[in-house]
mmCIF file of the C-alpha atoms, coordinates in Angstrom:
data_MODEL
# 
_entry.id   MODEL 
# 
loop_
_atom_site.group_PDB 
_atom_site.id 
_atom_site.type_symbol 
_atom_site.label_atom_id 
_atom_site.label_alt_id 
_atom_site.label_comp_id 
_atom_site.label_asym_id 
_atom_site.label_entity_id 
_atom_site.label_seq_id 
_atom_site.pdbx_PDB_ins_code 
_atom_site.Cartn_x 
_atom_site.Cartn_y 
_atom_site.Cartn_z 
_atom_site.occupancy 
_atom_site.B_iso_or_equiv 
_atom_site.pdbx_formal_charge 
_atom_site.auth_seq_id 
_atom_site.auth_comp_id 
_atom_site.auth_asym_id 
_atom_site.auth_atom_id 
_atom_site.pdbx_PDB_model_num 
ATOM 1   C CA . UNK A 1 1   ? 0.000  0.000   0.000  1.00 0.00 ? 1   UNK A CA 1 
ATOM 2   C CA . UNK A 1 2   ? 0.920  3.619   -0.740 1.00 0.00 ? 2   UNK A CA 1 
ATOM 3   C CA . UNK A 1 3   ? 2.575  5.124   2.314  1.00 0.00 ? 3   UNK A CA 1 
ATOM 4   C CA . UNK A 1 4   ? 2.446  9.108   3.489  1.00 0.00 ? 4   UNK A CA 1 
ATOM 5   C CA . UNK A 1 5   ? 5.657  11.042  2.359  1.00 0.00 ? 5   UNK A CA 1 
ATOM 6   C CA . UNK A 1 6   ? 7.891  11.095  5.589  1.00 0.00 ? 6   UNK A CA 1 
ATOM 7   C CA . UNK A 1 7   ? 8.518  14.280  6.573  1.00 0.00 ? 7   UNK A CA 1 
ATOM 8   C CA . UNK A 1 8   ? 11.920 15.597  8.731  1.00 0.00 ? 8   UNK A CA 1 
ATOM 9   C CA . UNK A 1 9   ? 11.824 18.073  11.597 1.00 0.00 ? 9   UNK A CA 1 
ATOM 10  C CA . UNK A 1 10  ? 12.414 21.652  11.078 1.00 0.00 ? 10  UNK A CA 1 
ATOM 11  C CA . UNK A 1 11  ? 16.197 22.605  10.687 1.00 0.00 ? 11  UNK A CA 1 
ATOM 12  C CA . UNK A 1 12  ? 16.670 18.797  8.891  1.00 0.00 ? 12  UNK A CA 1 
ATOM 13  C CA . UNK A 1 13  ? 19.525 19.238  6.384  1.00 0.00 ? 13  UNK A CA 1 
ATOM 14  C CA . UNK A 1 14  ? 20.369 15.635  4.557  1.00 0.00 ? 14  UNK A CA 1 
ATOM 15  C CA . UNK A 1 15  ? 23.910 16.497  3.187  1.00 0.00 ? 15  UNK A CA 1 
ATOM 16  C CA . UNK A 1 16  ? 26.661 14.030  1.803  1.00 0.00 ? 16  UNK A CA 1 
ATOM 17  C CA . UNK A 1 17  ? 30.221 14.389  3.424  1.00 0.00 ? 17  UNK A CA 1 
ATOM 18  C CA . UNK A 1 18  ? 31.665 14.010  0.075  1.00 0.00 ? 18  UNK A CA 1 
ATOM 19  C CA . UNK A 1 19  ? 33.229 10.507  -0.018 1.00 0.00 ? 19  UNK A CA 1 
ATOM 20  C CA . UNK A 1 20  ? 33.071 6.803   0.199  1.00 0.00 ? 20  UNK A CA 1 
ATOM 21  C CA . UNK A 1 21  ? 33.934 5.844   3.689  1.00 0.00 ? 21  UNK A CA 1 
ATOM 22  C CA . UNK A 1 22  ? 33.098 1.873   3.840  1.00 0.00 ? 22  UNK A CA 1 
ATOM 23  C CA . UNK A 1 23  ? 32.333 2.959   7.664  1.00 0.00 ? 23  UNK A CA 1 
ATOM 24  C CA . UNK A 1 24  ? 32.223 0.145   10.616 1.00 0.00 ? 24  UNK A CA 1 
ATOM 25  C CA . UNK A 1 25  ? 31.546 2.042   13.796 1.00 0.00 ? 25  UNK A CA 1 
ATOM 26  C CA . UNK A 1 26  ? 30.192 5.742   14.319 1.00 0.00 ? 26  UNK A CA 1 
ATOM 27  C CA . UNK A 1 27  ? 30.861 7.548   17.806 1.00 0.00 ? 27  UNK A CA 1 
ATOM 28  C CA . UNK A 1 28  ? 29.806 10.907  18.885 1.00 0.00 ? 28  UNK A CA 1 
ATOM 29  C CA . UNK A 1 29  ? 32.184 12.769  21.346 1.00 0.00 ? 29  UNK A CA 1 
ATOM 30  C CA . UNK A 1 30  ? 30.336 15.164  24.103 1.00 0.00 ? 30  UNK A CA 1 
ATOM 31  C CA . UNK A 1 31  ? 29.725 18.751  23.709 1.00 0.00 ? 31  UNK A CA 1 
ATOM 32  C CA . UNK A 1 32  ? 30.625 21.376  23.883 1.00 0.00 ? 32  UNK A CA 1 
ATOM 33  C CA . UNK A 1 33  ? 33.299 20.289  20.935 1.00 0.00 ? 33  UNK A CA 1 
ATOM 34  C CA . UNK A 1 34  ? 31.081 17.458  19.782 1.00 0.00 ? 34  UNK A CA 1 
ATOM 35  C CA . UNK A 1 35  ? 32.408 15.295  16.741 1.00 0.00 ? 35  UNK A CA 1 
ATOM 36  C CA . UNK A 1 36  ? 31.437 12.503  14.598 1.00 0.00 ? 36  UNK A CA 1 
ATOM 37  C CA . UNK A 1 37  ? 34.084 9.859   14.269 1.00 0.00 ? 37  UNK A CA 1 
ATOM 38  C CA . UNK A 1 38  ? 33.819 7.366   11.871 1.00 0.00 ? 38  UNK A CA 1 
ATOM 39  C CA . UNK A 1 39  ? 35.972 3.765   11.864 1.00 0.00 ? 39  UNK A CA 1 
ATOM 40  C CA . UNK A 1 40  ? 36.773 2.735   8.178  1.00 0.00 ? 40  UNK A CA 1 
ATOM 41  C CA . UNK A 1 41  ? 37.450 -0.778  7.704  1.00 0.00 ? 41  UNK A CA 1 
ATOM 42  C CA . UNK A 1 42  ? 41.202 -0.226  5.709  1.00 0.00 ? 42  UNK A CA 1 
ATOM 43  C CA . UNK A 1 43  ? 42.268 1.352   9.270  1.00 0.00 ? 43  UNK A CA 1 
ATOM 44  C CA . UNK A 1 44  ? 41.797 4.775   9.377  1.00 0.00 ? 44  UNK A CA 1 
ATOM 45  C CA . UNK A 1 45  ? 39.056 6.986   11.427 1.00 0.00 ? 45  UNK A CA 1 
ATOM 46  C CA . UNK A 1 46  ? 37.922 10.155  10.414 1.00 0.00 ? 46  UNK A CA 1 
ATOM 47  C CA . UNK A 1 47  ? 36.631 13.430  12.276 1.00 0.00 ? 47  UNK A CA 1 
ATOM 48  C CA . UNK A 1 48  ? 33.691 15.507  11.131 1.00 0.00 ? 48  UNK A CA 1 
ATOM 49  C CA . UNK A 1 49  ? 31.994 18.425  12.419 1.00 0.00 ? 49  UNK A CA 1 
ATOM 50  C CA . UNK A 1 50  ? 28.374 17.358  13.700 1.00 0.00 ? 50  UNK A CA 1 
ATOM 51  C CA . UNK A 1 51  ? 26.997 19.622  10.342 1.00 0.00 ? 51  UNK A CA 1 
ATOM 52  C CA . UNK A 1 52  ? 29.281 17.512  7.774  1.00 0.00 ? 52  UNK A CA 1 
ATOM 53  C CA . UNK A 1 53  ? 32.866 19.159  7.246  1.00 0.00 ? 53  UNK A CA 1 
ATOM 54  C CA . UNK A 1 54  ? 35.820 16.724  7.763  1.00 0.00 ? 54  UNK A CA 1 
ATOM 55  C CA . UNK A 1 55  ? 37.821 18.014  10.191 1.00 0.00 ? 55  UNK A CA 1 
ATOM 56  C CA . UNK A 1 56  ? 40.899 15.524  10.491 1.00 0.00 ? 56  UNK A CA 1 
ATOM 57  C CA . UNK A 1 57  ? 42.014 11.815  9.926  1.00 0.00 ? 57  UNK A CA 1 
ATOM 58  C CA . UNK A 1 58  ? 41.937 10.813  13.471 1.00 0.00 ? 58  UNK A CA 1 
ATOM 59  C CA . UNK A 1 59  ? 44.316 7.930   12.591 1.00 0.00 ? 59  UNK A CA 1 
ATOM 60  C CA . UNK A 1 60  ? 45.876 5.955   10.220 1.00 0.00 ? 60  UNK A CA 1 
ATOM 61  C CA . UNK A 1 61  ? 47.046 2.164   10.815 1.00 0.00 ? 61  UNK A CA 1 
ATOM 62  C CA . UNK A 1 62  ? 46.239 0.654   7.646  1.00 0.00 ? 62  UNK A CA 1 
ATOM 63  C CA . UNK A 1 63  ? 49.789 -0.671  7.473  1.00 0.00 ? 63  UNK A CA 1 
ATOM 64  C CA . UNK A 1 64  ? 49.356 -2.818  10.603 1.00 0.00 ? 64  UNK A CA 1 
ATOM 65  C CA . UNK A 1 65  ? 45.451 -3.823  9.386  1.00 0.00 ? 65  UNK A CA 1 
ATOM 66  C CA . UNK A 1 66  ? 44.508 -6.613  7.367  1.00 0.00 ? 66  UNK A CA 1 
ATOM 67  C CA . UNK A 1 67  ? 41.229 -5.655  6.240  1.00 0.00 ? 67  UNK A CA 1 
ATOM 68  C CA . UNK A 1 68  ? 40.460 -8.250  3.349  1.00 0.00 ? 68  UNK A CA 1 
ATOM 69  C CA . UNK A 1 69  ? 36.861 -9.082  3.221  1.00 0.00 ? 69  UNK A CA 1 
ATOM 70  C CA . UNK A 1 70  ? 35.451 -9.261  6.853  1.00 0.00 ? 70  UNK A CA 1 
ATOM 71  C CA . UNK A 1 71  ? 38.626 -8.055  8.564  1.00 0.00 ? 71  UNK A CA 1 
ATOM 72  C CA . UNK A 1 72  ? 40.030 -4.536  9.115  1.00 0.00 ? 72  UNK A CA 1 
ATOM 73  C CA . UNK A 1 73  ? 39.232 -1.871  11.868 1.00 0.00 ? 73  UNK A CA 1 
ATOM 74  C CA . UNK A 1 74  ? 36.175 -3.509  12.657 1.00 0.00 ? 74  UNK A CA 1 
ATOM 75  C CA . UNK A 1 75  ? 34.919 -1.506  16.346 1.00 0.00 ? 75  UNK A CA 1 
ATOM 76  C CA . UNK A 1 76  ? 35.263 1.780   17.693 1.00 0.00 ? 76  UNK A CA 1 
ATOM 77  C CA . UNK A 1 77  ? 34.168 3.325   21.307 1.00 0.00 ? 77  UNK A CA 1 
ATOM 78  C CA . UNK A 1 78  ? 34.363 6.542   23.077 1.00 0.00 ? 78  UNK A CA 1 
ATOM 79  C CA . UNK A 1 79  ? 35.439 6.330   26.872 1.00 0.00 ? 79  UNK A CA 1 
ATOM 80  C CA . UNK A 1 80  ? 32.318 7.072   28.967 1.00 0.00 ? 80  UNK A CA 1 
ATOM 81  C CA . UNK A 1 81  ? 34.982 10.013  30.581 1.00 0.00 ? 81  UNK A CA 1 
ATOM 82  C CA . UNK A 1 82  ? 36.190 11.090  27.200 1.00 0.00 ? 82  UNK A CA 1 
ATOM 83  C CA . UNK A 1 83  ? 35.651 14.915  28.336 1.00 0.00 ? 83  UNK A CA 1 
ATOM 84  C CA . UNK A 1 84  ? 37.801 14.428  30.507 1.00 0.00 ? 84  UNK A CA 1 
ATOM 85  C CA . UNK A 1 85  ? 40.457 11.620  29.509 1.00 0.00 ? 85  UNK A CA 1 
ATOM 86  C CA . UNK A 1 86  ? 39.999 11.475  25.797 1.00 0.00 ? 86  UNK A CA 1 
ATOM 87  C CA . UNK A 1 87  ? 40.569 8.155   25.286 1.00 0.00 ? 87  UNK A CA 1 
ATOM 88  C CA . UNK A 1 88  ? 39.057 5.925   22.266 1.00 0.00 ? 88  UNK A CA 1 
ATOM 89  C CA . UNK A 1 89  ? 38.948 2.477   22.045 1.00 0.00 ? 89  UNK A CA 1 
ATOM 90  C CA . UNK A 1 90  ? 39.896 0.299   18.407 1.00 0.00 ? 90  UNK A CA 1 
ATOM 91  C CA . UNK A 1 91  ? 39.047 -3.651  17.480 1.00 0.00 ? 91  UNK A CA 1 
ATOM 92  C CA . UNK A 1 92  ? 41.342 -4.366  14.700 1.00 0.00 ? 92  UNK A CA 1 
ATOM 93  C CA . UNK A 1 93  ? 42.988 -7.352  12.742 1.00 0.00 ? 93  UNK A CA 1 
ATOM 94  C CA . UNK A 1 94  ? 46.031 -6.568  13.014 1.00 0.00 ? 94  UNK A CA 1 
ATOM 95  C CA . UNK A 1 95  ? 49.109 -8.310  11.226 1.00 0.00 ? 95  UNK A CA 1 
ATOM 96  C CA . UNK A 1 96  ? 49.484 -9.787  7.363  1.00 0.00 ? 96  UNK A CA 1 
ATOM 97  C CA . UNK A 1 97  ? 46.292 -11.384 5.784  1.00 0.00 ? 97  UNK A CA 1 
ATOM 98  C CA . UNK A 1 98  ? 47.820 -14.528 4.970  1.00 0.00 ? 98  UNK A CA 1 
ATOM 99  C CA . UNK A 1 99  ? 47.982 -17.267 6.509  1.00 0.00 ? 99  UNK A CA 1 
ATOM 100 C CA . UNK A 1 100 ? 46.197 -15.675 9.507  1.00 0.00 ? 100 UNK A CA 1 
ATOM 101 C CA . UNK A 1 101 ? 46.362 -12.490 11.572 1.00 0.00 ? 101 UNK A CA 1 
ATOM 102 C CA . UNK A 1 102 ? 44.852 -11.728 15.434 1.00 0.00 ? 102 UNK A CA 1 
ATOM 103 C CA . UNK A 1 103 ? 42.431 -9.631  16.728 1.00 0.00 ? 103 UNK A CA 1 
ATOM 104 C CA . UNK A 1 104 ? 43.482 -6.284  19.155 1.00 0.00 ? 104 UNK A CA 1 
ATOM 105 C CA . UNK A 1 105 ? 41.907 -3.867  21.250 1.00 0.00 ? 105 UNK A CA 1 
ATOM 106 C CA . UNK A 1 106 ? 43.840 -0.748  21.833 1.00 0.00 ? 106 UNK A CA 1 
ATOM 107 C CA . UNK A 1 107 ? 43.341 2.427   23.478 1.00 0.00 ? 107 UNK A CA 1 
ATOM 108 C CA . UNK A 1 108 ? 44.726 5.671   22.104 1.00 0.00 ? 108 UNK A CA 1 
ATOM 109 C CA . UNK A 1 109 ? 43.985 9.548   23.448 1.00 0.00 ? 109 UNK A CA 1 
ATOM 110 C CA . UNK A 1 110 ? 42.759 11.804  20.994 1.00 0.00 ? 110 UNK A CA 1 
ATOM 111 C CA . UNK A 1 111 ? 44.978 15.256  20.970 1.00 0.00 ? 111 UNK A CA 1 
ATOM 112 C CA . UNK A 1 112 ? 43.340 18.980  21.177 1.00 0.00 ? 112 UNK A CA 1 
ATOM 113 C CA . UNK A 1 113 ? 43.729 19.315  17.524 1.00 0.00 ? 113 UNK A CA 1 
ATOM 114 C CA . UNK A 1 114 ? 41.552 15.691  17.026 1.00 0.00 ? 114 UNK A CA 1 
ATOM 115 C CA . UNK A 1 115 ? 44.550 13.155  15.730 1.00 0.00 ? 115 UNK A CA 1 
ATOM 116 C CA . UNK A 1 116 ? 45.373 10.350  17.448 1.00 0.00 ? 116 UNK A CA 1 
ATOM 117 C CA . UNK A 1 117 ? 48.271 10.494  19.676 1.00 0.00 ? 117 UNK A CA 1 
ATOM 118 C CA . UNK A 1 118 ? 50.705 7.554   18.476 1.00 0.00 ? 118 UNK A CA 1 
ATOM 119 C CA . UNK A 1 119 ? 52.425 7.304   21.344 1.00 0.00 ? 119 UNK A CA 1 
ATOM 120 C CA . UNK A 1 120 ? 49.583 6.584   23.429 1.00 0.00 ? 120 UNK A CA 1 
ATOM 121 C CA . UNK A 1 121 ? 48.667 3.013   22.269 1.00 0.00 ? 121 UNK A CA 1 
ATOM 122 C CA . UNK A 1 122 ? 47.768 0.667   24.742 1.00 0.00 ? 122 UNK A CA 1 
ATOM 123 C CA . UNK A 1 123 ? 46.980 -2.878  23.532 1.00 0.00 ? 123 UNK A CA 1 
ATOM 124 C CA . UNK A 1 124 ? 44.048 -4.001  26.407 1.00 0.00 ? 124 UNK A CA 1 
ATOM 125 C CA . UNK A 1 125 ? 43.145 -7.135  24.746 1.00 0.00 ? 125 UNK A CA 1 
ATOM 126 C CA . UNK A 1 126 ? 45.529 -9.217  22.072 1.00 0.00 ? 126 UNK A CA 1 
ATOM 127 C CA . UNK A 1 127 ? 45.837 -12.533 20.408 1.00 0.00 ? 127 UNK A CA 1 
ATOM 128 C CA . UNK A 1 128 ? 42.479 -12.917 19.542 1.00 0.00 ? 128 UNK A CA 1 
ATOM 129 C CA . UNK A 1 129 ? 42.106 -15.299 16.506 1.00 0.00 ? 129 UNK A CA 1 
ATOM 130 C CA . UNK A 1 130 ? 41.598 -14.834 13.094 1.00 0.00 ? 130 UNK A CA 1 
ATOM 131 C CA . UNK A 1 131 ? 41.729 -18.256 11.283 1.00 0.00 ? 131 UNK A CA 1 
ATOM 132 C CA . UNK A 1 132 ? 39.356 -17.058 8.509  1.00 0.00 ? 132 UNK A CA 1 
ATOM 133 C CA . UNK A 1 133 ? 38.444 -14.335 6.737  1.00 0.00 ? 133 UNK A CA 1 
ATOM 134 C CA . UNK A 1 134 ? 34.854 -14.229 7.816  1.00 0.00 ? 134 UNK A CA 1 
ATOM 135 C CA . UNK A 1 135 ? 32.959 -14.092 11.123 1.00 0.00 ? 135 UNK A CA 1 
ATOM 136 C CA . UNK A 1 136 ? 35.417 -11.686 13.256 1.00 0.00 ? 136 UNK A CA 1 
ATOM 137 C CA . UNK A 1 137 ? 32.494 -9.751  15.047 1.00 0.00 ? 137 UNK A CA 1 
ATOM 138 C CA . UNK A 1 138 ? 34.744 -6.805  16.710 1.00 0.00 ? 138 UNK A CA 1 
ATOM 139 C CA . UNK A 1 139 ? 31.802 -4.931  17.948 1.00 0.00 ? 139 UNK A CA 1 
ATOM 140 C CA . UNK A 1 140 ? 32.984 -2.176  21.039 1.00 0.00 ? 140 UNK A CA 1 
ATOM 141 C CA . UNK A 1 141 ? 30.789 -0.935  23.645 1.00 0.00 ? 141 UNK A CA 1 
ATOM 142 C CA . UNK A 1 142 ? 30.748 0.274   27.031 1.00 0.00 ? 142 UNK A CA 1 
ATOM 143 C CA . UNK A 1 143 ? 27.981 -1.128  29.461 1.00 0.00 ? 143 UNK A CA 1 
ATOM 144 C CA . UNK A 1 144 ? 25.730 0.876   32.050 1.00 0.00 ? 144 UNK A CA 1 
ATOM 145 C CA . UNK A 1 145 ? 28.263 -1.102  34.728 1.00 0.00 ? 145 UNK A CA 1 
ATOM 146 C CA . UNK A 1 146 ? 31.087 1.270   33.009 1.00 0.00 ? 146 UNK A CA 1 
ATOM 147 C CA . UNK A 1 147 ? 32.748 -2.151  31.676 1.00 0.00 ? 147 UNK A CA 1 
ATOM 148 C CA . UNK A 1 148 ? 34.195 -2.462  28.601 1.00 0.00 ? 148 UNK A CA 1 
ATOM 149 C CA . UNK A 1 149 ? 31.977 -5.104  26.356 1.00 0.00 ? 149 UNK A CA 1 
ATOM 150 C CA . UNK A 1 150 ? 33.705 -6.429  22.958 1.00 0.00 ? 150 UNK A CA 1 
ATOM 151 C CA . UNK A 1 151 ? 32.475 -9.264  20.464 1.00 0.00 ? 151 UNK A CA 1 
ATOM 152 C CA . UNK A 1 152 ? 34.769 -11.811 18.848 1.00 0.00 ? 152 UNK A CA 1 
ATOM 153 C CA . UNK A 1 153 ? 33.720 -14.118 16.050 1.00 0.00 ? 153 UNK A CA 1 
ATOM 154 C CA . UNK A 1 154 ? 34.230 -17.707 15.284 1.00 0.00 ? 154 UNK A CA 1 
ATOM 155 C CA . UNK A 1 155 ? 36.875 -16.646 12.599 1.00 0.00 ? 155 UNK A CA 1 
ATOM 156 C CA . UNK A 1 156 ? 34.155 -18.890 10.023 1.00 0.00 ? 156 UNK A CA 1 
ATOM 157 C CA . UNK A 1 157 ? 35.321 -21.968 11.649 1.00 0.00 ? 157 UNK A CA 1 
ATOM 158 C CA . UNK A 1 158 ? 31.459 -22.923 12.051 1.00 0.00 ? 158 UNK A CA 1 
ATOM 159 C CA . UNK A 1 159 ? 31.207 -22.072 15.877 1.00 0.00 ? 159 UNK A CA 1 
ATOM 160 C CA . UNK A 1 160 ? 33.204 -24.713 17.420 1.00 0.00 ? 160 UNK A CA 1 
ATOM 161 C CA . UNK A 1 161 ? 35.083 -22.165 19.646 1.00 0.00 ? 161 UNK A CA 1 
ATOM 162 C CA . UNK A 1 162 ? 32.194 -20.685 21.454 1.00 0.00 ? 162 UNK A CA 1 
ATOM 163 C CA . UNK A 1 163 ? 32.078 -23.429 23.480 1.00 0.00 ? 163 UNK A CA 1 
ATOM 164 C CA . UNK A 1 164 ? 35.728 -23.605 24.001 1.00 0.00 ? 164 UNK A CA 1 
ATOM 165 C CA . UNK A 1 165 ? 37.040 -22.133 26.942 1.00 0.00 ? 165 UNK A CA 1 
ATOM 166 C CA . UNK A 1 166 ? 40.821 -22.178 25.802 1.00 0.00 ? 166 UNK A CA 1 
ATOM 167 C CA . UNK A 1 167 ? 40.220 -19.356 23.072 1.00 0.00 ? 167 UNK A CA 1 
ATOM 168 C CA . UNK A 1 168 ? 39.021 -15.594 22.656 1.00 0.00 ? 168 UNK A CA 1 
ATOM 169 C CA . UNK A 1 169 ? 37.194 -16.572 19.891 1.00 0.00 ? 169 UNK A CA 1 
ATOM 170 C CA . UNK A 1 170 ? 33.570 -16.829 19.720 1.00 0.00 ? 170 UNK A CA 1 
ATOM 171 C CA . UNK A 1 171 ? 32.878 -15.083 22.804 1.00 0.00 ? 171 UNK A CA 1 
ATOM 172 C CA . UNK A 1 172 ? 31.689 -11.691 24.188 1.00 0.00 ? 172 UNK A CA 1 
ATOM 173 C CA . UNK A 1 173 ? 34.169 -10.160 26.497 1.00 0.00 ? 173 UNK A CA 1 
ATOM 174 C CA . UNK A 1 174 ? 33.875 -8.163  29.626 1.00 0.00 ? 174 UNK A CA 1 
ATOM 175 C CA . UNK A 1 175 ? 36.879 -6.224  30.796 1.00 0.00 ? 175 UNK A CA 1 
ATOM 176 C CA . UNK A 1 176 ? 37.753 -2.783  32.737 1.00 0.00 ? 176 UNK A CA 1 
ATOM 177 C CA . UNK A 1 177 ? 38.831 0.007   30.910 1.00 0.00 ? 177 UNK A CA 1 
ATOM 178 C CA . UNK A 1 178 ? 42.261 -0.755  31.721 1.00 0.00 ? 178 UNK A CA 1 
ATOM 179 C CA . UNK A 1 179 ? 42.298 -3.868  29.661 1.00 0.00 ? 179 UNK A CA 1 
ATOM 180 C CA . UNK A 1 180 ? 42.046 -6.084  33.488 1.00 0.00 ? 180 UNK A CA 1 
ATOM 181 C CA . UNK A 1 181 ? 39.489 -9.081  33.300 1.00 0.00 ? 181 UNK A CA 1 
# 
């Protein structure tokens, strides 16, 4: 059946940011500087004004990502105290494609000026598997209990290491901010 035209509140601008971004994870930082970061799967996370302009390449690792297929910078989060610590939170495949490569969580602190400080890197969570090229979840997200929640897939091996206790793999993860269990 025909359906009303939809209409947008008042003020509703629909604008393109001018390029292809193959995005995996949005985050909004807190105002009063509010920002839009967006992952991109190749390794890189941009920085955009809340009203469209690109304001800086946050970071860009994508010589350390593999991101063939369903690999790459795959989760991004914002520190429930960013205001105050700046600190954002990456799920990556890092390492060559071939024959297989692991899955990382690191922390880096954002600078004034919206680039990621190099030097900051702290890897919180590491040697997560990656058999295949498919299935490697990588979803980031803080809970209501302040912990730090992340997904890992099966790594397409059919599911078998969900059940096994021995592996990151499969499994949703709870750990502090610090990277502690």
């Amino acid at each position: 059946p025909d359906r009303p035209a939809s209409t947008v509140p008042s003020g509703f601008v629909d604008s393109s940011i001018g390029f292809a971004l193959s995005p995996t994870a949005l985050a909004f930082s807190p105002a009063p500087d509010a920002k839009l970061l967006v992952s991109r799967q190749e390794g890189i996370v941009e920085i955009f004004e809340l009203n469209g302009p690109h304001v800086a390449q946050g970071i860009n690792i994508d010589s350390e990502v593999c991101g063939d297929a369903e690999r790459g910078l795959l989760g991004m989060t914002l520190d429930p105290a960013f205001a105050a610590n700046r600190y954002v939170y990456l799920f990556a495949n890092f390492g060559e494609c071939e024959p297989t490569n692991i899955g990382r969580v690191v922390r880096y602190t954002v600078n004034a000026n919206w680039t990621f400080d190099p030097t900051s890197r702290v890897t919180l969570v590491d040697n997560i598997p990656s058999p295949g090229i498919y299935h490697n979840a990588g979803h980031l997200e803080f809970g209501k209990d302040g912990k730090l929640y992340l997904s890992t897939g099966d790594g397409f091996t059919g599911g078998a290491p969900a059940q096994d206790k021995s592996t990151l793999s499969g499994k949703i993860l709870r750990i502090n901010a610090d990277g502690t269990p």
